[in-house]
Each structure stands twice: as structure tokens, then as C-alpha cells.
C-alpha positions in Angstrom: 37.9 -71.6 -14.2 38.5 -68.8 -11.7 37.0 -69.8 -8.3 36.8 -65.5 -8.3 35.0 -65.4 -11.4 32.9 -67.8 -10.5 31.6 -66.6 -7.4 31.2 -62.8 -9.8 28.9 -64.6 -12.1 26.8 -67.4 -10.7 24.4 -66.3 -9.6 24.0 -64.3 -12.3 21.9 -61.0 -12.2 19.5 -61.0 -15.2 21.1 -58.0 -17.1 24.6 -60.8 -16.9 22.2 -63.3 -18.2 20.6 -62.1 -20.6 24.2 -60.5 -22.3 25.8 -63.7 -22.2 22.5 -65.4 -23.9 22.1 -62.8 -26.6 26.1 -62.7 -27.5 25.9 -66.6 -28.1 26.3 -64.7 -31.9 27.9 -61.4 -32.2 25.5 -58.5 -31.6 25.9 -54.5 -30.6 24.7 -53.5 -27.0 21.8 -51.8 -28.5 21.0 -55.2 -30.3 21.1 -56.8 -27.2 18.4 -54.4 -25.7 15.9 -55.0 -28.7 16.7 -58.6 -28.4 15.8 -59.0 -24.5 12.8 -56.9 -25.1 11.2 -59.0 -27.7 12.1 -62.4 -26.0 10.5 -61.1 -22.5 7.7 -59.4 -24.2 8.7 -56.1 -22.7 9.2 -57.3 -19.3 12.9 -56.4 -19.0 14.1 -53.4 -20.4 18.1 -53.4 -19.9 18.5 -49.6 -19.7 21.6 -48.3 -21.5 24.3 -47.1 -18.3 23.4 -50.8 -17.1 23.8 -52.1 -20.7 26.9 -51.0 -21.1 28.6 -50.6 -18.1 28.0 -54.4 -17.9 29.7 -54.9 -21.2 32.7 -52.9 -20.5 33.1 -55.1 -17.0 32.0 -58.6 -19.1 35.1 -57.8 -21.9 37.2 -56.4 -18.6 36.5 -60.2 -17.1 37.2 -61.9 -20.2 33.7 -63.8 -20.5 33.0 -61.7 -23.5 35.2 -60.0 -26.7 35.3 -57.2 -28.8 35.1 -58.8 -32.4 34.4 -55.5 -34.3 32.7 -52.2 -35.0 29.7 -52.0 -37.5 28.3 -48.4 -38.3 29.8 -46.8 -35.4 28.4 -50.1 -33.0 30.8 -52.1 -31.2 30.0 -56.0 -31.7 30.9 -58.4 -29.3 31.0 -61.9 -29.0 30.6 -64.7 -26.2 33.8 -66.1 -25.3 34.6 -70.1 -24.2 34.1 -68.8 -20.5 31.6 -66.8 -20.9 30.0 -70.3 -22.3 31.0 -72.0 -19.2 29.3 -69.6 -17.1 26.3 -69.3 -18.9 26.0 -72.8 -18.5 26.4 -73.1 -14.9 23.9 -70.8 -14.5 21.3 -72.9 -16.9 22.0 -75.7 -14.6 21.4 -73.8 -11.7 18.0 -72.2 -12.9 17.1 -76.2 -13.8 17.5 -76.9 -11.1 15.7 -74.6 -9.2 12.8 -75.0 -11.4 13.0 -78.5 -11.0 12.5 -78.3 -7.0 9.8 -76.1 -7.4 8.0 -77.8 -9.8 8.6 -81.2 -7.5 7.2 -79.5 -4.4 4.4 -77.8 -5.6 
């Protein structure tokens, strides 16, 4: 993996996050917005120049692909590094949960 990359990506910011979890199956950036919504119970809203903007720079970086457009939506996909990365970061949020829950 790109030490550069890495260091991009992990930490993640939650808009990252939450892209790379919700492309784990192909899915439209507006599908990704309904998605986070509903799993966080409204709590994060990914608002579309974010939303997309992130996507352009995530297919730029090569953690996630183009696969196809669908009624005028573009669909991408999760690639193998963007599955490395997102796994990092689960480790690293384990982690951190697991000291915290240990100290307190």
C-alpha cells in the first residue's frame, strides 16, 4: 500500500468512512446519502458538494471505481484498496473503543 495513501485515509474523516462502508456493494452518491442517514438515524447528513467531491477524489486515489451509470446515476464500487483502508480504519476505531471501554 502507498505509505501516501495511507497517511490520506487513516484516519479517516467520517464522510471517507462512511463512502467506503456503503460502496462495500455498488451504490449512486445519492444512495450513499439515504444509506448513512438511515444507519445514523439522521445524525450525519453527508451534504452533496461533500458527497461528491469526495467521490471524484476516492475514484482519483483509486480506493474506489466507476462500475456504471443507472438512470442518469453514476455507480461505484469499493475497490481491493479501498478494502484495505477501510479495514485499518475498523481496527483503529476497535481499538480506540477498546481503551476506552478498559479505562472507564
Amino acid at each position: 500500500m502507498d505509505p501516501h495513501l495511507k497517511k490520506v485515509y487513516v484516519p479517516m474523516t467520517e464522510t471517507a468512512f462512511f463512502i467506503l462502508f456503503c460502496l462495500r456493494e455498488p451504490n449512486h452518491g445519492y444512495g450513499v446519502v439515504q444509506t448513512v442517514e438511515r444507519l445514523t438515524e439522521g445524525a450525519v447528513r453527508l451534504a452533496p458538494g461533500t458527497m461528491y467531491g469526495s467521490l471524484s477524489k476516492m475514484e482519483k486515489d483509486g480506493v474506489i471505481r466507476f462500475i456504471r451509470e443507472e438512470d442518469k446515476r453514476k455507480l461505484y464500487q469499493i475497490t481491493e484498496l479501498g478494502r484495505e483502508l477501510l479495514q485499518l480504519e475498523l481496527k483503529r476505531i476497535a481499538r480506540l473503543y477498546q481503551i476506552a471501554k478498559e479505562a472507564l
